[in-house]
matplotlib code that plots the C-alpha trace (Angstrom):
import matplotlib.pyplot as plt

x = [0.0, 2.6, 4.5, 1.1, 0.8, 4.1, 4.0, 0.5, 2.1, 4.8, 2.3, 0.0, 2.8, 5.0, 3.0, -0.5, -0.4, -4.5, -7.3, -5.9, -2.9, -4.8, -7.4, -4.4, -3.0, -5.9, -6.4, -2.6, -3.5, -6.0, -5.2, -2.0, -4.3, -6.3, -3.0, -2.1, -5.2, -5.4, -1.6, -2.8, -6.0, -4.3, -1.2, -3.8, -5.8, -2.8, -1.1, -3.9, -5.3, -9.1, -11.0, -10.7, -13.6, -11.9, -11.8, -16.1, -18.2, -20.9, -23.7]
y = [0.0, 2.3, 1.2, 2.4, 5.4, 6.8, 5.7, 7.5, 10.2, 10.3, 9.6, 12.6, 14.8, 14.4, 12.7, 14.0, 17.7, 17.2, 14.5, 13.7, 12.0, 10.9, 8.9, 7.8, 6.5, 4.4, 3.2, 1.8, 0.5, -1.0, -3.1, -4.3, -5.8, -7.6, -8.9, -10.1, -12.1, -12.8, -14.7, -16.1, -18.0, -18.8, -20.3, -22.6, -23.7, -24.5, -27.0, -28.8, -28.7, -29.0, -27.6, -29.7, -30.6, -28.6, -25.4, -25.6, -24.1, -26.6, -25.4]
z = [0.0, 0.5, -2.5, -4.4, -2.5, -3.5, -7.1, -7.2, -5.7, -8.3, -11.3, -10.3, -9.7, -12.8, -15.5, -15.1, -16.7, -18.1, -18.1, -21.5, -20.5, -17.1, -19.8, -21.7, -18.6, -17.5, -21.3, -21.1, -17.9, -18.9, -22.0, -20.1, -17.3, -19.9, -21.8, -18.7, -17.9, -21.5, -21.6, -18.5, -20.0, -22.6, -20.8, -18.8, -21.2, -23.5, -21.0, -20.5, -23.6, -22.4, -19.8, -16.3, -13.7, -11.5, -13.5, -13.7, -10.9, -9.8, -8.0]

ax = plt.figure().add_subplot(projection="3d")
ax.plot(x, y, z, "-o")
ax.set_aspect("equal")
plt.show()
């Protein structure tokens, strides 16, 4: 938390001038968060090569 606190800090200080690069920030932000999740998918369903019982929610 304080790691992200200062960071923060640092990005509002230096890097935000306008909501323009503030929007451009969260839209970088953004599509790295969904590569990540997206490399992530794909990296488990690749190794197994099917989906698992165990990756299924059964209510």
């Amino acid at each position: 938390m304080v790691i992200a606190g200062a960071l923060g800090g640092y990005l509002v200080e230096y890097w935000v001038t306008s909501q323009t690069t503030l929007g451009g920030f969260y839209v970088v932000s953004a599509l790295l968060m969904a590569a990540n999740l997206l490399m992530s998918q794909l990296r488990r369903y690749s190794v197994t090569g099917s989906v698992d019982a165990s990756d299924t929610i059964e209510r």
